[in-house]
C-alpha positions as CSV (number, residue, x, y, z in Angstrom):
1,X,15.7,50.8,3.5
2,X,13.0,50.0,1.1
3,X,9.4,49.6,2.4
4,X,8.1,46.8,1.4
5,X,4.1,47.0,1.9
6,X,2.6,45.2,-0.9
7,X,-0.6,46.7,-2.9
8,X,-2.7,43.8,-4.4
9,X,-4.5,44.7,-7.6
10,X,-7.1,42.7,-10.0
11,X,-5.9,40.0,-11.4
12,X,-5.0,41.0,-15.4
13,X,-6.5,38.2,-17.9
14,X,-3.1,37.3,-19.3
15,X,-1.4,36.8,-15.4
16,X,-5.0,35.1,-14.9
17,X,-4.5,32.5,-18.1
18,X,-1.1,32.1,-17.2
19,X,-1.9,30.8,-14.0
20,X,-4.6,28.6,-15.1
21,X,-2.0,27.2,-17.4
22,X,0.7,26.7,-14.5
23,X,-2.4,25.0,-12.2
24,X,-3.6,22.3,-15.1
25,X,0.5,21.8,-16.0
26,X,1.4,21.1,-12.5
27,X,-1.8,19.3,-11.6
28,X,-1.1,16.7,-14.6
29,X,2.5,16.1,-13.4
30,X,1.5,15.8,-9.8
31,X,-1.1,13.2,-10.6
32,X,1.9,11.5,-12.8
33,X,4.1,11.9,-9.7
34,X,0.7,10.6,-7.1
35,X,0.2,7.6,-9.8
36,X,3.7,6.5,-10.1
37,X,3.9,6.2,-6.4
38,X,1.2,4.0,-6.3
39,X,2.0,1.4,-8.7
40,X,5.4,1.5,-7.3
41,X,8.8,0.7,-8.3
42,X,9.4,-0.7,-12.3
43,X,11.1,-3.8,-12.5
44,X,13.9,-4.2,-14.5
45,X,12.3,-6.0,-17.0
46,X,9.6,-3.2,-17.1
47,X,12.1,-0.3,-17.7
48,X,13.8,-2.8,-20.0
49,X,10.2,-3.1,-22.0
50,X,9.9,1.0,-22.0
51,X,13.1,1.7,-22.8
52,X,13.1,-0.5,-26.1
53,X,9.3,0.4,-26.8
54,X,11.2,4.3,-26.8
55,X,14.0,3.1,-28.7
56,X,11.7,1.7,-31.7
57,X,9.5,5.2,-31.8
58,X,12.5,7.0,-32.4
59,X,13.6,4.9,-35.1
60,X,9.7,4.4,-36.3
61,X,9.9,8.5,-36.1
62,X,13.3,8.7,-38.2
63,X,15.1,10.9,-34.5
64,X,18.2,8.2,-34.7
65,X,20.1,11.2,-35.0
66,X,19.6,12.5,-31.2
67,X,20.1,9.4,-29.9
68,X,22.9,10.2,-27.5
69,X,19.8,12.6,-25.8
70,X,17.7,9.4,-25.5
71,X,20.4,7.3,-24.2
72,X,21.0,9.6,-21.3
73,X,17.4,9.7,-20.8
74,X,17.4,5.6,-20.5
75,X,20.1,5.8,-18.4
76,X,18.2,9.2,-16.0
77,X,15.4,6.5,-16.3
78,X,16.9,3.4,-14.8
79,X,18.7,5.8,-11.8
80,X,15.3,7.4,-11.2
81,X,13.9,3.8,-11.2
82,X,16.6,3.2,-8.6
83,X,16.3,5.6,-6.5
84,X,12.4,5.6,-7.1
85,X,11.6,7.2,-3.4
86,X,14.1,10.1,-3.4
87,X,13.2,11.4,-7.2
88,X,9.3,11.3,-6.6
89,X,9.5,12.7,-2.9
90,X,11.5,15.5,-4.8
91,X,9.5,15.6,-7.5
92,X,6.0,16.2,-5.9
93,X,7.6,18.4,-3.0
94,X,9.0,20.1,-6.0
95,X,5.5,20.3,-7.7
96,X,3.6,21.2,-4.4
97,X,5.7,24.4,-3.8
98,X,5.2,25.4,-7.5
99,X,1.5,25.2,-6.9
100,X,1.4,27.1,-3.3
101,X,3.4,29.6,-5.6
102,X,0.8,30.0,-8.3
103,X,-2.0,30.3,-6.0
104,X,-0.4,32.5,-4.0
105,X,0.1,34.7,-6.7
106,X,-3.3,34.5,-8.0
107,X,-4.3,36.0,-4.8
108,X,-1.6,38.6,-5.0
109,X,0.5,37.4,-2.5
110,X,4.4,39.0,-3.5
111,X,6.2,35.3,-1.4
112,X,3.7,33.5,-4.3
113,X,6.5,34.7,-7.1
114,X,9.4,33.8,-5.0
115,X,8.1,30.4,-4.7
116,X,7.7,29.9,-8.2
117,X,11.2,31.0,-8.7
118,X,11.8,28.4,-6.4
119,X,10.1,25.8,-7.9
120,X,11.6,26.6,-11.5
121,X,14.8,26.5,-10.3
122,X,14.1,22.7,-8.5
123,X,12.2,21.6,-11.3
124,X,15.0,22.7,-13.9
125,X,17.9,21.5,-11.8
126,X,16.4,19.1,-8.7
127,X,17.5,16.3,-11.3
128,X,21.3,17.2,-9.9
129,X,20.5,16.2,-6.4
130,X,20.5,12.1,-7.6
131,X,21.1,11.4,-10.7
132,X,25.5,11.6,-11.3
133,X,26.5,14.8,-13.3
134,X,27.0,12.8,-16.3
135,X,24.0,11.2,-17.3
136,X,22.1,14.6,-17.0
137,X,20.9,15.6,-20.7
138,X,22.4,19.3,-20.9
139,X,20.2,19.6,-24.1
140,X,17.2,19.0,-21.5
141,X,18.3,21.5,-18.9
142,X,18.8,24.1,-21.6
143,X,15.0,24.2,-22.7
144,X,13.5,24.2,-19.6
145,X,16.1,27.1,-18.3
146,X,14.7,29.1,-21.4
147,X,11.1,27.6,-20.7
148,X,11.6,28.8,-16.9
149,X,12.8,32.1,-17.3
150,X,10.4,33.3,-20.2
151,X,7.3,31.9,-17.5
152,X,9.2,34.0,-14.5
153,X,9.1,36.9,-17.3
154,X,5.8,36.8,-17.9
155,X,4.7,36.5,-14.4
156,X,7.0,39.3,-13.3
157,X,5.3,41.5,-16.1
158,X,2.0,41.0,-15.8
159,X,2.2,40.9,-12.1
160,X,-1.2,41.9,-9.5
161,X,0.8,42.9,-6.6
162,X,3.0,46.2,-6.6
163,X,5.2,47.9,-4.4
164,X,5.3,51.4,-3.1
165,X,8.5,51.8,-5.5
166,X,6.6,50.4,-8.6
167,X,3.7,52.8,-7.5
168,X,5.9,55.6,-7.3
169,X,7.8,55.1,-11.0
């Protein structure tokens, strides 16, 4: 078997950026997350108003053509709005275990990556757990797969925290 003892190193300045990215990204879309929780659940009227304010940029933008996206997006919109607990207790317990991963890793903790594999995978796919398998935008779940796995790349690259095997190679 394997040991597993972990080696911390210095921080390299592109896993350093990185991270700074991943803390300002998730700290935006937790204080989304913190701020839609306190002004509470959308009336119907409201998501009504948002949905057509939506529908008239696209057409004002001349994206009529990917509508189909944006009416499975309305509809992800009115579930979520539904279910309005449920998606933003998963979304900020989602978000929180991202950022425990990320700072973790910053202080070259291995468990820090793991949790952000964690959190890419709920963040790309904790949409599943509510919202019926066919009002989920595929297009969507594509982009952030790709987004996901190039940002678990990078980290895994420019990694602070070796193994004995990595030494030893």
């Amino acid at each position: 078997m394997e040991n597993a003892t972990v080696y911390p190193q210095k921080p390299k300045r592109v896993f350093t950026i990185l991270s700074i990215l991943s803390i300002i990204n998730i700290s935006f879309e937790l204080y989304d997350q913190f701020r839609a929780v306190i002004i509470g659940k959308l009336s119907s009227e409201q998501v009504d108003r948002m949905i057509q304010n939506a529908k008239e940029l696209t057409t004002n933008i001349g994206a009529e053509d990917v509508y189909g996206i944006f009416e499975k997006m309305y509809a992800v919109q009115r579930i979520q709005n539904d279910l309005f607990t449920l998606s933003h207790t998963i979304g900020i317990l989602t978000l929180l275990v991202g950022m425990a991963g990320v700072v973790m890793m910053l202080k070259s903790n291995a468990i820090g990556f793991q949790l952000y594999i964690v959190y890419s995978l709920l963040s790309t796919f904790g949409i599943i757990f509510y919202i019926p398998f066919d009002f989920v935008p595929f297009p969507l779940i594509i982009v952030n797969i790709f987004i996901s796995l190039l940002l678990i790349f990078l980290y895994y690259t420019n990694r602070t925290w070796k193994t004995e095997k990595d030494i030893k190679e």
